[in-house]
C-alpha positions in Angstrom: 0.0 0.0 0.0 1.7 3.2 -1.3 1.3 6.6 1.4 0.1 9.1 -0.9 1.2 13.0 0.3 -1.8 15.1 1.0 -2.8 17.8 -1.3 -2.7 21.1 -0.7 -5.9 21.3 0.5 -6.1 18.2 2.8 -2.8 20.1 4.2 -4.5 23.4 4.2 -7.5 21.7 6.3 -5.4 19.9 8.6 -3.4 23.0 9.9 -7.0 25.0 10.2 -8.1 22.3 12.3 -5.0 21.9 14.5 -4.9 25.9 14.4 -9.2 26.0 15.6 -8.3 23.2 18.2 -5.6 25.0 19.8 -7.8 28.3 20.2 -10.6 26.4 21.2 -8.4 24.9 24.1 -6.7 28.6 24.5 -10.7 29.8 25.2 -11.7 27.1 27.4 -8.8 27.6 30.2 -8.9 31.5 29.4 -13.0 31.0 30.3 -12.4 28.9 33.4 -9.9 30.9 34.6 -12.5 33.9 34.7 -15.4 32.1 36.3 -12.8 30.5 39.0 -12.1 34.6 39.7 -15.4 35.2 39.6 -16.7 32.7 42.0 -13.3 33.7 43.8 -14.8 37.0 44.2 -18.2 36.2 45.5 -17.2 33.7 48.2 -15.2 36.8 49.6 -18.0 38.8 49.6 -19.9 36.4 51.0 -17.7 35.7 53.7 -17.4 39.2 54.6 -21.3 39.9 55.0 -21.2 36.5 56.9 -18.9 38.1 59.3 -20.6 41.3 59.5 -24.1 39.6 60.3 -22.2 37.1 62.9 -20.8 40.6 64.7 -24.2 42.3 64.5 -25.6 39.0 65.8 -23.1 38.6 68.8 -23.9 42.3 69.5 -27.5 42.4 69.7 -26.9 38.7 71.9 -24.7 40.9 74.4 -27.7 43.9 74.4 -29.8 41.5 75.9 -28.0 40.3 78.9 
């Protein structure tokens, strides 16, 4: 069985696949990176009106005694 060189075309193709699949992949960590920051981002918010409520709690606690 003789290997026949691609044409121009098939060669052509291949690199725009190769080429799409590595900006594809580029995208996807580029795209988790921003929703990791973004979730990063809420649970400090979060935690922060977490501890605000727990002082205000502990302070209205220590108004009634």
């Amino acid at each position: 069985m003789e290997v026949r060189e691609p044409t121009a075309q098939e060669a052509l193709e291949a690199f725009w696949r190769a080429t799409e699949q590595r900006f594809e992949e580029r995208r996807r960590r580029e795209s988790c990176a921003a929703w990791y920051a973004h979730h990063l981002g809420l649970s400090d918010a979060f935690r922060k009106l977490a501890e605000k409520h727990e002082a205000k709690a502990m302070e209205l606690l220590e108004e009634e005694v």
